[in-house]
C-alpha positions as CSV (number, residue, x, y, z in Angstrom):
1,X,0.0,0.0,0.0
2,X,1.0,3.5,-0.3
3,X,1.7,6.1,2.4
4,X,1.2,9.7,2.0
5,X,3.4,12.0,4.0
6,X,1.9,15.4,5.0
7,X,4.4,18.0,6.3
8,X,3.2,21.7,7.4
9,X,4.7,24.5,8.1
10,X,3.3,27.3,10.6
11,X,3.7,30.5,10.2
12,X,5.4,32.7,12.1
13,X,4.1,36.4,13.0
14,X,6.5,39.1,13.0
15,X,5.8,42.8,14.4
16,X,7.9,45.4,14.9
17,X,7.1,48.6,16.5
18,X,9.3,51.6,15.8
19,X,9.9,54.1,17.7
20,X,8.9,57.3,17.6
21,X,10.9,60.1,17.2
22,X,9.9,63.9,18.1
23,X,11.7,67.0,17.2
24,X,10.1,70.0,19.9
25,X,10.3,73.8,19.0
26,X,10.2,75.8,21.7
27,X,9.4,79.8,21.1
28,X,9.6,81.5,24.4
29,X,7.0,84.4,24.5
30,X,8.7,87.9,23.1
31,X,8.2,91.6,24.3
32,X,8.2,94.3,21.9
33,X,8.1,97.9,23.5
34,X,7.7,100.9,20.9
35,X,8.0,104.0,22.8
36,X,8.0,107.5,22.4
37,X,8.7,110.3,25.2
38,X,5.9,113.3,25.6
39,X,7.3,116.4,24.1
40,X,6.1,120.1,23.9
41,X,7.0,123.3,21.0
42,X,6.6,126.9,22.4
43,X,5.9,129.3,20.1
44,X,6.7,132.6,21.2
45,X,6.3,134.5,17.5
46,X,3.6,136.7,18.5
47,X,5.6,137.4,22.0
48,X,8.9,138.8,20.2
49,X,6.6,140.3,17.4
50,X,5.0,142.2,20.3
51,X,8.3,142.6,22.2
52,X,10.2,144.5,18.9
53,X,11.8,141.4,18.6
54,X,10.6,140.3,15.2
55,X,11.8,138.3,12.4
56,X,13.5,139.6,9.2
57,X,10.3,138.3,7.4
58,X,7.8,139.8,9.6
59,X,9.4,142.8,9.7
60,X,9.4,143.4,6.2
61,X,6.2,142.1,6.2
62,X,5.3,145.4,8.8
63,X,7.5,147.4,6.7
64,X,5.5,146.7,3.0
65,X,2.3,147.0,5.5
66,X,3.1,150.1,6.7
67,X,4.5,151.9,3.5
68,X,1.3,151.1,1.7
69,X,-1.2,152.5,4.6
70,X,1.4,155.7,4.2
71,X,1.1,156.0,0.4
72,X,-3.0,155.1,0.6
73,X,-3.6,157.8,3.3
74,X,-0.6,160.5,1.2
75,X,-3.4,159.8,-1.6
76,X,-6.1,160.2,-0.1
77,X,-4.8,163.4,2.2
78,X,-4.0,164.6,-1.6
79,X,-7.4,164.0,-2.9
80,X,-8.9,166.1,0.7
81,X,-6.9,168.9,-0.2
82,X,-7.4,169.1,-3.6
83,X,-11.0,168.9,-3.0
84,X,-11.1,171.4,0.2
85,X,-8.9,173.9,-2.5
86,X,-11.4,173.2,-5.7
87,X,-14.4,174.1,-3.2
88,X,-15.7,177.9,-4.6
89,X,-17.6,177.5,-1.9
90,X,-14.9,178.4,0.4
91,X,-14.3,182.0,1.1
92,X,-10.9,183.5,2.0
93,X,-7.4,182.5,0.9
94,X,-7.4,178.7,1.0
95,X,-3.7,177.5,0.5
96,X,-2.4,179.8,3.7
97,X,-5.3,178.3,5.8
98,X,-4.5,174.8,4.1
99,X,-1.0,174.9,5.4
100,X,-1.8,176.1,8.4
101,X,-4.0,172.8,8.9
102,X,-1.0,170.9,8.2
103,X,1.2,172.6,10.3
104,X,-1.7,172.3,13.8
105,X,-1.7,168.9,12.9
106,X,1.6,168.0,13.1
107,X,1.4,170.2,17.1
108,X,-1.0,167.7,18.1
109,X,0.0,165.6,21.5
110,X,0.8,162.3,20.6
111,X,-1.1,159.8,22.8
112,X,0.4,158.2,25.3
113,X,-0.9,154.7,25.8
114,X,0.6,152.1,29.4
115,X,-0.2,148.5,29.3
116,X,1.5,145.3,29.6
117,X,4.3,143.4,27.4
118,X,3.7,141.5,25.7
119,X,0.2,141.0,25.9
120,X,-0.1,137.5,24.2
121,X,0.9,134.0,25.6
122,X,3.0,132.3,24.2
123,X,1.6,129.0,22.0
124,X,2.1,125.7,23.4
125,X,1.8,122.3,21.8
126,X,1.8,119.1,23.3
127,X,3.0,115.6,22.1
128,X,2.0,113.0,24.6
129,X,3.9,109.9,23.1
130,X,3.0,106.7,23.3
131,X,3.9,103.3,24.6
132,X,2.6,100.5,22.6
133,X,3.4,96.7,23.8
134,X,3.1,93.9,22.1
135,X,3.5,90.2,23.0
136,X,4.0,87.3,20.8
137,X,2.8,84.0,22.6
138,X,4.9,81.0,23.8
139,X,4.2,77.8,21.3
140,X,5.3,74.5,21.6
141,X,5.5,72.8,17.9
142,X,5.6,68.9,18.6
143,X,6.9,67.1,14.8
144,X,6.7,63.7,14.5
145,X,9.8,62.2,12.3
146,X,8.8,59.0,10.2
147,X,6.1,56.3,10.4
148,X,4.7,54.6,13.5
149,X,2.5,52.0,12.2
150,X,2.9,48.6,13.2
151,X,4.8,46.6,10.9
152,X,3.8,42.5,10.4
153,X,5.9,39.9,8.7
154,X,5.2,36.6,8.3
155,X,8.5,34.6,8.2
156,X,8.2,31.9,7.3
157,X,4.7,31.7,5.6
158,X,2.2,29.0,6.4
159,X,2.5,25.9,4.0
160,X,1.2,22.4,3.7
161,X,3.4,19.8,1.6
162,X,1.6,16.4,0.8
163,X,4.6,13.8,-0.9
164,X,3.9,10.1,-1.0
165,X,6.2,8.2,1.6
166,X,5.7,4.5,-0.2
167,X,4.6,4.6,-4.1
168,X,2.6,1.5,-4.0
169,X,3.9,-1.6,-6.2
170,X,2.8,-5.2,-7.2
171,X,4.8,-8.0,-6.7
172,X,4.0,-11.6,-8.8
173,X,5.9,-14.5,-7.2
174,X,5.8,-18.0,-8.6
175,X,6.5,-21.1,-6.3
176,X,7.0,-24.7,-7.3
177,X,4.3,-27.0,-7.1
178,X,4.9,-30.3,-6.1
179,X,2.3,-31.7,-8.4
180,X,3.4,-31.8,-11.7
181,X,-0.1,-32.3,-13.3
182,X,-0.9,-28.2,-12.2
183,X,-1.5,-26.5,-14.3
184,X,1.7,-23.8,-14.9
185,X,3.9,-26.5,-15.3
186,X,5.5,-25.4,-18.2
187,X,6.4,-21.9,-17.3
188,X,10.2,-21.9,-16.9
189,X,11.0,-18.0,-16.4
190,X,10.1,-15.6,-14.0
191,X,7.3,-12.9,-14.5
């Protein structure tokens, strides 16, 4: 008979767990001061203007101011006095009483005037500055380097081999007979 040989095989499970790597990034939190002092300007144009003190520009300025009041009230004082002198009328001698106008005039007190100087303030401007703070937060940043899934091998691998230990066979064997009338007498070779 024949004998049939089974052999297996099991498999073997493999897993391998890595392990994980990190990288941290620490950012402390960060202070940023922008800061400006408080400041003031003092003006004190209309104080020296006042004072006699003035600048090259405003006292030109006064100067062109005051030569064109002179020459407006020389034309108009011109256009009086030709107008009192065209008046018929006028009776007398009007040039002599003209001058004489003039010259009174010119007698007159001038006007005398106390007060205090200067009488403005000076102008004052303020800055007030500023502070501003600002803050940038603290972070942690947590990276993960690589894969950290479970890895499975199977090493070996599961098998099942089925061979035949015995092939089977047939075997014919021929014995002598002791009676020579049986049949098969004559066979005289092996089969």
């Amino acid at each position: 008979m024949a004998e049939i040989g089974v052999r297996s095989t099991p498999a073997r499970l493999n897993i391998t767990l890595p392990k994980p790597r990190m990288t941290i990034h620490n950012e402390t939190a960060k202070l940023q001061v922008d800061s400006a002092a408080p400041s003031f300007r003092v003006n004190r144009r209309k104080i020296n203007n006042e004072s006699g003190m003035k600048s090259p520009l405003t006292f030109a300025k006064d100067f062109r101011n005051k030569g064109r009041s002179a020459a407006l009230r020389g034309a108009g004082q011109n256009k009086d006095d030709g107008n009192f002198l065209a008046n018929h009328k006028i009776p007398g001698d009007k040039i002599p009483r003209l001058a004489k106008n003039k010259a009174m005039s010119r007698l007159q007190q001038p006007e005398l005037n106390i007060g205090l100087m200067p009488q403005s303030s000076p102008e004052v401007t303020w800055d007030k500055g500023h502070m501003r703070i600002n803050w940038s937060k603290h972070s942690v940043v947590v990276d993960w380097d690589g894969e950290y899934m479970p890895q499975l091998t199977l090493e070996p691998k599961y098998s099942v081999e089925v061979f035949m230990r015995t092939e089977p066979y047939f075997r014919i064997t021929v014995e002598e007979l002791i009676d020579s009338n049986a049949p098969g007498k004559f066979v005289d070779s092996a089969v």
